[in-house]
C-alpha positions in Angstrom: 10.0 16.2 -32.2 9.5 18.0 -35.4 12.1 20.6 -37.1 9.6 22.8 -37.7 7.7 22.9 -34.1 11.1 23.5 -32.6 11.7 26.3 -35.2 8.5 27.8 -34.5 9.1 27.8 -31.0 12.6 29.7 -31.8 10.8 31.9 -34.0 8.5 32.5 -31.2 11.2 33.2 -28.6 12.9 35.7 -30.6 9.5 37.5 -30.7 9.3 37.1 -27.4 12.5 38.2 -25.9 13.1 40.7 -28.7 10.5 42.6 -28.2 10.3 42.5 -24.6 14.0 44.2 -24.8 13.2 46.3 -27.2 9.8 48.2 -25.7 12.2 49.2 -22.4 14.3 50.8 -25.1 11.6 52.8 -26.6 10.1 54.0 -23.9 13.7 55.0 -21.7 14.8 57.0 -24.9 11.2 58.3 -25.5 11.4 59.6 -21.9 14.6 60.6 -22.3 13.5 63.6 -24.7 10.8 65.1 -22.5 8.4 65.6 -25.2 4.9 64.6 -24.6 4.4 64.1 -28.4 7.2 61.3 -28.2 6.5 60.2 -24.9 2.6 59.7 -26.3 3.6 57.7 -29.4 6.4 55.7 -27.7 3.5 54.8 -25.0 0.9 53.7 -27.7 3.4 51.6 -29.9 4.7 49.7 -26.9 1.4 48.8 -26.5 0.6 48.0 -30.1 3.3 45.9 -29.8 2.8 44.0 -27.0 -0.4 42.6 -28.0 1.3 42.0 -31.6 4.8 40.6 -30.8 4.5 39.9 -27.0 1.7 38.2 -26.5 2.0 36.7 -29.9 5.6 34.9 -29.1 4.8 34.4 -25.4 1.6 32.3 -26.9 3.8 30.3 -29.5 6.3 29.6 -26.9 4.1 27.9 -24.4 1.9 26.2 -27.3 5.4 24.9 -28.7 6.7 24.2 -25.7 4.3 22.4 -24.2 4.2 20.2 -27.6 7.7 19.5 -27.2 8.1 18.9 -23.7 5.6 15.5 -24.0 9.3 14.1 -25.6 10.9 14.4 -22.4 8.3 13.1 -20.6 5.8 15.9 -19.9 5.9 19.2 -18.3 7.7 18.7 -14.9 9.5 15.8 -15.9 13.1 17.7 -15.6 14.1 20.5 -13.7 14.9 22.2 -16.2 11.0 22.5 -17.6 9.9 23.1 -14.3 12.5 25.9 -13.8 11.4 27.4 -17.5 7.8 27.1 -17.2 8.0 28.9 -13.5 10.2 31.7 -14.9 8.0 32.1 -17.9 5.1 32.7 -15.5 6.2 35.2 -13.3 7.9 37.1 -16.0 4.1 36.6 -17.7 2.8 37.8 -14.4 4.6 40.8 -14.1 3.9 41.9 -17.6 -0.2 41.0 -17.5 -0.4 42.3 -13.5 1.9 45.3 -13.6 2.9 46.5 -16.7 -0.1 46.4 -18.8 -2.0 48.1 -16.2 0.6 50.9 -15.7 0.9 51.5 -19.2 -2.7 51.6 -19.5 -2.6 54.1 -16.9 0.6 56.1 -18.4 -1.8 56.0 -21.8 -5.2 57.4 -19.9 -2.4 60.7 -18.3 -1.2 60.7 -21.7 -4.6 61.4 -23.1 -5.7 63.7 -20.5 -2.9 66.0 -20.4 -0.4 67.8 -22.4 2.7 67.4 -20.6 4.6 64.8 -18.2 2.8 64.7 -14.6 4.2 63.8 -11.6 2.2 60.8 -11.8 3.5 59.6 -15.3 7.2 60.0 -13.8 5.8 58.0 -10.8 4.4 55.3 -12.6 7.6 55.3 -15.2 9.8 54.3 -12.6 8.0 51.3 -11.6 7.2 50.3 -15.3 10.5 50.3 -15.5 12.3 48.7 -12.7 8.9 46.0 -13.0 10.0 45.7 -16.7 13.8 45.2 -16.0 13.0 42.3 -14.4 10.2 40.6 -16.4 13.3 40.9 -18.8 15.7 39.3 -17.0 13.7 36.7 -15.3 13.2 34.9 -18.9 16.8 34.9 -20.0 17.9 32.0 -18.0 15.4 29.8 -19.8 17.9 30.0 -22.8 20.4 28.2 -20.9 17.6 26.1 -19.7 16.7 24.9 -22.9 20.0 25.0 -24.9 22.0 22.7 -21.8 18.9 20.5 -20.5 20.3 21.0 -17.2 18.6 21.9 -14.3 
């Protein structure tokens, strides 16, 4: 295995998993204000970066990944690729199914009106509790990958 494809792959994890962590920030302490300004500009730059940094690292990881794991025998040759590929993919499926979508929807309220609805509040909560756990559901894959066990 090369240095630098498992470097990438790090690389690629830390864009991941940072910015995963750090859009729930955003948006909690955007919302936290109660300004629609805010609340707007928080909305639009989670997006812009999870098409950037997201989707970017969550792309390099599975590329990389998927490289790599041919050394250990392929894809679902340990448990502990099978456990990291599966956790990947419904933390993946959360973010394209659910919380694009609602912040798609949070962007089109945004737009439309100059303060918080009911229905931004609404879908809020479930961008959030969705997004809590598309958080958490990736971070055993570091133990995953660091131990081999599984």
């Amino acid at each position: 295995m090369s240095a630098h494809l498992k470097i990438i792959h790090l690389l690629c994890a830390c864009l991941f998993l940072g910015n995963v962590i750090v859009s729930g920030v955003w948006a909690a302490m955007a919302e936290r204000t109660g300004r629609h300004d805010i609340i707007k500009f928080s909305n639009r730059m989670v997006l812009i970066t999870d098409c950037l940094f997201t989707a970017t690292g969550a792309i390099g990881v599975v590329v990389t990944g998927h490289l790599m794991a041919q050394r250990f025998g392929g894809d679902t040759a340990h448990g502990w690729l099978t456990w990291s590929y599966m956790l990947f993919g419904f933390s993946g499926l959360i973010w394209a199914l659910v919380l694009v979508p609602i912040q798609l929807k949070q962007r089109a309220l945004l737009n439309r009106f100059d303060h918080i609805t009911a229905d931004y509040l609404r879908l809020s909560k479930v961008w959030q509790i969705s997004g809590a756990v598309a958080t958490i559901v990736p971070l055993p894959i570091v133990y995953l990958m660091v131990t081999k066990a599984a």
